[in-house]
C-alpha positions in Angstrom: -30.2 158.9 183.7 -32.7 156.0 184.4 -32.6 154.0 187.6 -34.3 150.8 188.6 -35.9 152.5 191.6 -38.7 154.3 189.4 -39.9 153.0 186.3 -38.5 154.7 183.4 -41.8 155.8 181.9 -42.0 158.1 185.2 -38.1 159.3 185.0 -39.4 160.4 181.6 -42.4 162.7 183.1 -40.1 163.9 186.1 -40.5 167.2 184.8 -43.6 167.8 183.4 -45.8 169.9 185.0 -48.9 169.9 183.2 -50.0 166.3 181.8 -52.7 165.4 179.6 -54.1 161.9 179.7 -56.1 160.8 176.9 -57.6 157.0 175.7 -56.8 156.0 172.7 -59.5 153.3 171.5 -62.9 154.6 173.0 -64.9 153.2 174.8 -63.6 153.3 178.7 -60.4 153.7 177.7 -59.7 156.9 179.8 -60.3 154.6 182.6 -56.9 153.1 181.9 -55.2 156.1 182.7 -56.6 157.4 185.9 -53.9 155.6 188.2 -51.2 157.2 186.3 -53.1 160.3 186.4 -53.2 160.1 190.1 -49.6 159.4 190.7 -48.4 162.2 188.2 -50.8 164.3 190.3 -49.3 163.2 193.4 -46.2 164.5 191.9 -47.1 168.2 192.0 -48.4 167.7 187.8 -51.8 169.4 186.5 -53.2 166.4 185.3 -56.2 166.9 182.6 -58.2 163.5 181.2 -59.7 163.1 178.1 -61.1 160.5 175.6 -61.8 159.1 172.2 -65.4 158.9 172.7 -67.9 156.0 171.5 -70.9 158.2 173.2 -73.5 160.6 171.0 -71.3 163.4 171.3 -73.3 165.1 168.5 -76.5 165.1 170.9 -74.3 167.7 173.1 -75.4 171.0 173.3 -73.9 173.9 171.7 -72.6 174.9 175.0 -70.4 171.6 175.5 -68.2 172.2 173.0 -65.3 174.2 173.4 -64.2 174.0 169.4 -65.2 171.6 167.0 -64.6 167.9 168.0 -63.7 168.7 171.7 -66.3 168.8 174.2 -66.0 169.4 177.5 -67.8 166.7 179.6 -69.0 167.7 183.5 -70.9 165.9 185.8 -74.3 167.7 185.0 -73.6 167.1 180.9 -76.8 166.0 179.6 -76.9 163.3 176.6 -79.6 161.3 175.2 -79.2 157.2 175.8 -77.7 156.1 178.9 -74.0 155.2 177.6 -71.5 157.6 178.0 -68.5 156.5 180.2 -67.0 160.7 180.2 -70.0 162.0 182.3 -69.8 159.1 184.2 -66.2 159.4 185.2 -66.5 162.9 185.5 -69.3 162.1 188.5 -67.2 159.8 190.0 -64.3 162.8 189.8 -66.1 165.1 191.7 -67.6 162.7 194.2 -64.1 162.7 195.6 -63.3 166.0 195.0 -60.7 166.1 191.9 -61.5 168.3 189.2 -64.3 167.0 187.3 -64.4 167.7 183.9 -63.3 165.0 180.9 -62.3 166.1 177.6 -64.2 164.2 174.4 -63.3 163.8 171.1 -65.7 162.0 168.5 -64.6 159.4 166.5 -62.9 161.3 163.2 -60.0 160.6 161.2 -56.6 161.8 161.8 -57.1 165.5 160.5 -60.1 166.5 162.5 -58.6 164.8 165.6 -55.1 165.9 165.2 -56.6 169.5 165.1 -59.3 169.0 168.3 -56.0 168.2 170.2 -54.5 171.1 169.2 -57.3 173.3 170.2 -57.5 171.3 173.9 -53.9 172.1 174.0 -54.4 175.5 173.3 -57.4 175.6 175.6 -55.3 174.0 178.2 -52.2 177.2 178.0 -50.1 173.8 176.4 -48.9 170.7 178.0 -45.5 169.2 178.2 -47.1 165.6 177.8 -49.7 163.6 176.1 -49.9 159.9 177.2 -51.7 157.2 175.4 -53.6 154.9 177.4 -55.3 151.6 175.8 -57.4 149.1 178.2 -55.7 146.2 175.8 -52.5 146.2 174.1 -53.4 146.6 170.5 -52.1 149.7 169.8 -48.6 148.4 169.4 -50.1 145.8 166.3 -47.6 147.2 163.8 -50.0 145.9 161.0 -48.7 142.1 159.8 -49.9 140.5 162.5 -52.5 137.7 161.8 -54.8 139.7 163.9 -54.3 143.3 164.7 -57.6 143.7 167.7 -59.9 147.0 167.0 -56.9 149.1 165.3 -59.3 151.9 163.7 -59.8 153.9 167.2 -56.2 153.3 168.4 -54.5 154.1 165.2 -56.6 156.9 164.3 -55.3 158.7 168.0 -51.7 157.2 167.7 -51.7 159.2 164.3 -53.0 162.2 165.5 -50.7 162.7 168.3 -48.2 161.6 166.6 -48.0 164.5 164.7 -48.2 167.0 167.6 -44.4 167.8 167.3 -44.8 170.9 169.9 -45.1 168.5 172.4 -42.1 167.5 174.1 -43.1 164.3 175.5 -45.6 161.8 173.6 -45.6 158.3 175.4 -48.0 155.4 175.4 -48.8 153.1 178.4 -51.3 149.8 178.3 -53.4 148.2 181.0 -55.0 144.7 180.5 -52.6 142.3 178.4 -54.4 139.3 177.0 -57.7 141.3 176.9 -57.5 141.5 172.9 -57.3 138.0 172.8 -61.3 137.8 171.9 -60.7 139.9 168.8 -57.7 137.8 167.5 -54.7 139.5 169.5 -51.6 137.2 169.7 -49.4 138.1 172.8 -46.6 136.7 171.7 -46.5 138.8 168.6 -46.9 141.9 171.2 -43.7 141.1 173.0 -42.3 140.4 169.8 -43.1 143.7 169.0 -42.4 144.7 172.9 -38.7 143.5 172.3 -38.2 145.5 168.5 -39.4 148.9 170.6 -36.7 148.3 173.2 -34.0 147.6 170.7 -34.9 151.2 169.5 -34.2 152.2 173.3 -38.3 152.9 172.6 -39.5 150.5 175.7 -40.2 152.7 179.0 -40.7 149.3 181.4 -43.3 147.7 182.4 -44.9 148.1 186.6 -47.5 146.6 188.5 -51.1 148.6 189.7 -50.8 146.9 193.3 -54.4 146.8 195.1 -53.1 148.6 198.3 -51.7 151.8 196.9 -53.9 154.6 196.4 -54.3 154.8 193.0 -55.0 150.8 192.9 -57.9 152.0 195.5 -59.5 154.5 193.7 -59.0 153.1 190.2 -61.5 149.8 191.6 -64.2 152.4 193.3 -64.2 154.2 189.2 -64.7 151.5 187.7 -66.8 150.2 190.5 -68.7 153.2 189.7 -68.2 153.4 185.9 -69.7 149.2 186.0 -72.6 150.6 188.4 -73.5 153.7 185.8 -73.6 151.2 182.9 -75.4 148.0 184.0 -76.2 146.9 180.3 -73.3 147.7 178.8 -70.1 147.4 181.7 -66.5 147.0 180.7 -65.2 143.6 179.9 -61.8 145.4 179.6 -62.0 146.9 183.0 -64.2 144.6 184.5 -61.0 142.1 183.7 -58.4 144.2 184.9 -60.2 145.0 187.9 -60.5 141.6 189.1 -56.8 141.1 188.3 -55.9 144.2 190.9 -58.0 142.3 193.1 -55.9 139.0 192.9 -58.5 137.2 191.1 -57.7 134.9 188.6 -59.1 132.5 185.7 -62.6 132.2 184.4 -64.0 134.9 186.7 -67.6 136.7 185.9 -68.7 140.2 186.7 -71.1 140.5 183.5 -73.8 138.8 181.5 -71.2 139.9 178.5 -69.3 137.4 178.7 -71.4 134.5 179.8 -70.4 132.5 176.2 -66.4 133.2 176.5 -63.6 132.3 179.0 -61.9 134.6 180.9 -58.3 134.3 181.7 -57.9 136.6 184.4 -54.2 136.9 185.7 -51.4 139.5 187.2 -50.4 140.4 183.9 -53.2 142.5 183.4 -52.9 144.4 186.1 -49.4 145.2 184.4 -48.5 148.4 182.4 -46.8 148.4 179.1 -45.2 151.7 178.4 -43.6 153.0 174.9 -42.2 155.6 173.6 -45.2 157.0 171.0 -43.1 158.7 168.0 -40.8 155.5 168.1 -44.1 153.1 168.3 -45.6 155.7 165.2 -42.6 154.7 163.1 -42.9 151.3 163.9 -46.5 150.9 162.6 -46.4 149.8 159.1 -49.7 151.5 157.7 -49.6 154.4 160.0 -48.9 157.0 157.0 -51.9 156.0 155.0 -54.2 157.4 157.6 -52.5 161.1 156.9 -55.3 163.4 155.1 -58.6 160.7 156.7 -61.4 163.1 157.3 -63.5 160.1 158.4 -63.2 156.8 160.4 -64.5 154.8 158.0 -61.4 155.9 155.8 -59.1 154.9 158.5 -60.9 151.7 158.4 -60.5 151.2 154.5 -56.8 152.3 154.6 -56.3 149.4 156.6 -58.0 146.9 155.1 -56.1 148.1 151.7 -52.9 148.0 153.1 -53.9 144.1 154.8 -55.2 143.0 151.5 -51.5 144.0 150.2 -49.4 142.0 152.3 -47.4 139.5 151.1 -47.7 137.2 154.3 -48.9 138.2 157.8 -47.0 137.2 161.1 -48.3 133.7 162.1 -49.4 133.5 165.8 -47.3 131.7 168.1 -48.0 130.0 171.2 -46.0 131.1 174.7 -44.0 128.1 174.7 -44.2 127.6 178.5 
């Protein structure tokens, strides 16, 4: 039974006691899910994080790795090159005391990463729950869209998971609509595809991260921290949705990055989107051809095939008001 005093996406974790938390696209995408992570901790849930990784995971040690395509990432991890948003989380972690090690999976194709789930999950005793998070909203591009963002990442983990059947709750949440913009993201085709989800009773809601709770407080001092650890190379996504939790709004800086676009910075950033992920898997129109990819670069080509066969794409439309 869902209530409208608690979001359904939570009603739906009520009972899970051992959550993992996992971004989908790379990058900092694990970011996106530490205030959820907090709350569900909050809750009485073992909480674990972990991440599509964009870092030189390869450079790791032999002692990092816990099986093939998961690595373990502490504070004390060593890598070569200065980007790699896992250790950097996991220092921020234990600077206020939370258990401080970050989960990593290289960038693969569906097999390999379907199967370094499995072993975290079996590392990990099981969970009752994976959640999705994306910094963006282009995981729920179904695939005729006139632009579809950076699907490889997203897709390749939406796949993956999707096929972890043991698990009894699979959901996906998103932080930072309008972010995808800059790589061709129309919003109004999301809450097209927003309002097909909750026809299939597959939307979970959509809640605020408000400034002055606690997990708003401690999701600005990481990526505070996460901004501070990568001065060359900080989070537009992040940096965005940051500013948003802060109130800010419009064309507003925080990085050299984006010195040649225009932000639009607003309270609908700050916003989650959360679906249901096996009915968001069956939406997906190309999501099948990624079974069998051994490599991200396949991924990559099985969408472009699968584009080049459309007979028309979605046209995008402008919010009318």
């Amino acid at each position: 039974m869902f209530s409208l005093r608690e979001p359904l996406f939570f009603t739906r974790l009520r009972e899970a006691r051992r959550v993992l938390v996992a971004g989908a696209g790379g990058g900092f995408d694990v970011y996106a899910g530490l205030p959820l992570a907090f709350a569900l901790r909050s809750a009485g849930a073992e909480v674990h994080l972990a991440n599509l990784s964009f870092s030189d995971l390869y450079g790791l040690s032999l002692d990092a790795w816990l099986e093939e395509d998961v690595a373990a990432v502490r504070p004390d991890t060593p890598l070569r090159g200065d980007y790699f948003p896992e250790r950097a989380l996991a220092r921020w972690l234990g600077e206020q005391g939370l258990p401080d090690t970050v989960y990593a999976f290289p960038r693969t194709g569906v097999e390999p990463l379907r199967a370094a789930y499995r072993a975290l999950l079996d590392h990990l005793g099981g969970v009752d729950a994976v959640v999705l998070v994306d910094g963006g909203t282009d995981i729920l591009m179904r695939g005729d869209e006139h632009g579809l963002g950076t699907p490889e990442e997203d897709m390749a983990s939406l796949a993956a998971v999707a096929g972890l059947d043991e698990v009894p709750h699979r959901l996906v949440a998103c932080l930072g609509f309008g972010v995808d913009a800059y790589h061709g993201v129309n919003h109004s085709l999301f809450l097209e595809n927003l309002a097909a989800l909750d026809r299939e009773g597959a939307y979970l809601g959509a809640f605020s991260l408000p400034r002055e709770s606690r997990e708003g407080a401690l999701y600005l001092d990481a990526v505070a921290h996460a901004q501070q650890s990568h001065e060359s190379y900080p989070s537009i996504v992040h940096g965005s949705v940051a500013a948003a939790v802060r109130g800010d709004f419009g064309d507003v800086r925080f990085t050299e990055r984006t010195r040649d676009s225009e932000l639009f910075v607003n309270p609908l950033m700050a916003m989650y989107f959360c679906v249901d992920l096996p009915a968001l898997a069956r939406a997906n129109l190309y999501l099948d051809r990624l079974a069998g990819t051994m490599l991200m670069r396949q991924i990559s080509s099985a969408i472009a095939g699968f584009r080049e066969e459309l007979p028309r794409q979605r046209a995008p439309r402008a919010f009318p008001h």
